[in-house]
C-alpha positions as CSV (number, residue, x, y, z in Angstrom):
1,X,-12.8,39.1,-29.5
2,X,-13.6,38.2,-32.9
3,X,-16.3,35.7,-33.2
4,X,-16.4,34.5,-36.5
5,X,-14.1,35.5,-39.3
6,X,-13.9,34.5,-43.0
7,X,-10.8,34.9,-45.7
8,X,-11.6,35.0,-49.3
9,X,-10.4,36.3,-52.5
10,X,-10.2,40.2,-53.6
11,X,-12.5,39.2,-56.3
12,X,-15.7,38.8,-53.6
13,X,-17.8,41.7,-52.9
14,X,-17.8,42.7,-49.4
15,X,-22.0,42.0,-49.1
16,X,-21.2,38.4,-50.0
17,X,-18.3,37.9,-47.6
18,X,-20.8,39.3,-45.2
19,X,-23.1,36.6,-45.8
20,X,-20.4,33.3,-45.8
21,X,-19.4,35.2,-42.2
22,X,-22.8,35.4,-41.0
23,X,-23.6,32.0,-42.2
24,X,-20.9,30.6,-40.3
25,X,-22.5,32.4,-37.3
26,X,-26.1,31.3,-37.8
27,X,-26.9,29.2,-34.0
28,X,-23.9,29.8,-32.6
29,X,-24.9,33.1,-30.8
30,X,-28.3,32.9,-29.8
31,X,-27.5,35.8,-27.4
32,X,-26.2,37.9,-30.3
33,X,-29.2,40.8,-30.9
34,X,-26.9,43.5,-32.6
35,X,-25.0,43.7,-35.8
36,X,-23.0,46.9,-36.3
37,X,-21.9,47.1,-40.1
38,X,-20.3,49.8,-42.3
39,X,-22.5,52.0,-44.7
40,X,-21.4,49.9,-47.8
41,X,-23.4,46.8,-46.9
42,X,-26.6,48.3,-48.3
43,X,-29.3,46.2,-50.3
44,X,-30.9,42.9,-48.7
45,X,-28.0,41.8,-46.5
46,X,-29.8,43.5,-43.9
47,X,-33.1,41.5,-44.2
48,X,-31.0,38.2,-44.8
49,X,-29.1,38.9,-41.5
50,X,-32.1,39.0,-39.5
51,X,-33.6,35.9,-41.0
52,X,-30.3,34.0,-41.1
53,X,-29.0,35.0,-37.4
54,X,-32.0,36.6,-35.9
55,X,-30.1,40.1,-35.2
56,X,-30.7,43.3,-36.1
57,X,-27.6,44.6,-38.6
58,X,-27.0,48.2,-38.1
59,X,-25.2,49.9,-40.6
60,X,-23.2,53.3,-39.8
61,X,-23.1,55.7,-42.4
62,X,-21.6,58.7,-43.3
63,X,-22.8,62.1,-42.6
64,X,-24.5,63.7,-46.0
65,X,-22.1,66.2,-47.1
66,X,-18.7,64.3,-45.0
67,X,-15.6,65.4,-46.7
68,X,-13.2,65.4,-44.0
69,X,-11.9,62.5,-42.0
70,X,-14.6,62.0,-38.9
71,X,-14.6,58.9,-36.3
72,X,-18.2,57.2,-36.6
73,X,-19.6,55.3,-34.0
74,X,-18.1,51.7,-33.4
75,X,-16.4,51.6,-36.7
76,X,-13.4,52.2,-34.6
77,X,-13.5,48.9,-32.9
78,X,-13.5,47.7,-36.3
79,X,-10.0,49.9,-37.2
80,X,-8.0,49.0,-34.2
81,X,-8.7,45.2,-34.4
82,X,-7.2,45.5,-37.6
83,X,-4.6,47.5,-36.5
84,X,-3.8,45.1,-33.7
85,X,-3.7,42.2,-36.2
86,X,-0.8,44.2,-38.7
87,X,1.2,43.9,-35.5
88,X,1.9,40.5,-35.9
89,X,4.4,39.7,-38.6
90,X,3.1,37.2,-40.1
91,X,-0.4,38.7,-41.0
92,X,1.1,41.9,-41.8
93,X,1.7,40.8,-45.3
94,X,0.0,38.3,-47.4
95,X,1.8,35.4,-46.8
96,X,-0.6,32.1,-46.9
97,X,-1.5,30.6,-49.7
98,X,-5.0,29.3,-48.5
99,X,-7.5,31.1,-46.8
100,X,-8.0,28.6,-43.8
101,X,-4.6,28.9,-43.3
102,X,-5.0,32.9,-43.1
103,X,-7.9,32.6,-40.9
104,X,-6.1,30.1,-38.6
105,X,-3.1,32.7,-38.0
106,X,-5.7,35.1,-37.2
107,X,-7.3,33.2,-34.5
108,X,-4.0,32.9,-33.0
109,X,-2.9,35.9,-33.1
110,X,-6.8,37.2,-31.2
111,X,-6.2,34.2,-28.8
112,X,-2.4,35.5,-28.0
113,X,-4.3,38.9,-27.5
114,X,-6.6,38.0,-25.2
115,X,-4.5,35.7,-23.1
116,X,-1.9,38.6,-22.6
117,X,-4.6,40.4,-21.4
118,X,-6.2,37.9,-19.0
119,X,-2.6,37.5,-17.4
């Protein structure tokens, strides 16, 4: 279940997309206590997260030395929600024009998910 979700350019560095999602977060979850991120959201986003949403970000990193393909921990939830999303024609390309239009189709397509499963 994705709980808050943000669409920008390809121009925006990942850290500061973190930020606008988190943002969008901040009092929403007060229950919310972990943040799992991937190992390229390095610098102060970690220290920012805590003060914006009062969670702790984790980031998962790579093993030193890694060269081959190795599942790390709960990046995969991360891969099949994407995964699940291609599935549905109309965010398997990039269709929209405007981001909130791209970020309502997603919220439809996780709401169709979740009521399929609920039934």
């Amino acid at each position: 279940m994705i709980l808050a979700l943000v669409v920008h350019a390809a121009d925006v560095q990942d850290r500061d997309g973190a930020r606008r999602v988190l943002y969008r977060m901040r009092g929403r979850y007060p229950r919310l206590v972990q943040i799992w991120a991937d190992g390229s959201y390095t610098g102060t986003l970690a220290r920012w997260a805590r003060q914006w949403t009062h969670a702790v970000l984790t980031l998962v990193h790579k093993r030193l030395g890694q060269a081959t393909f190795e599942v790390l921990p709960k990046r995969w939830i991360i891969e099949r929600t994407f995964a699940w999303l291609g599935r549905y024609r109309r965010l398997s390309k990039d269709y929209e024009h405007r981001p909130r239009s791209s970020e309502a189709w997603i919220y439809l397509a996780m709401i169709h998910l979740m009521v399929r499963r609920l039934a």
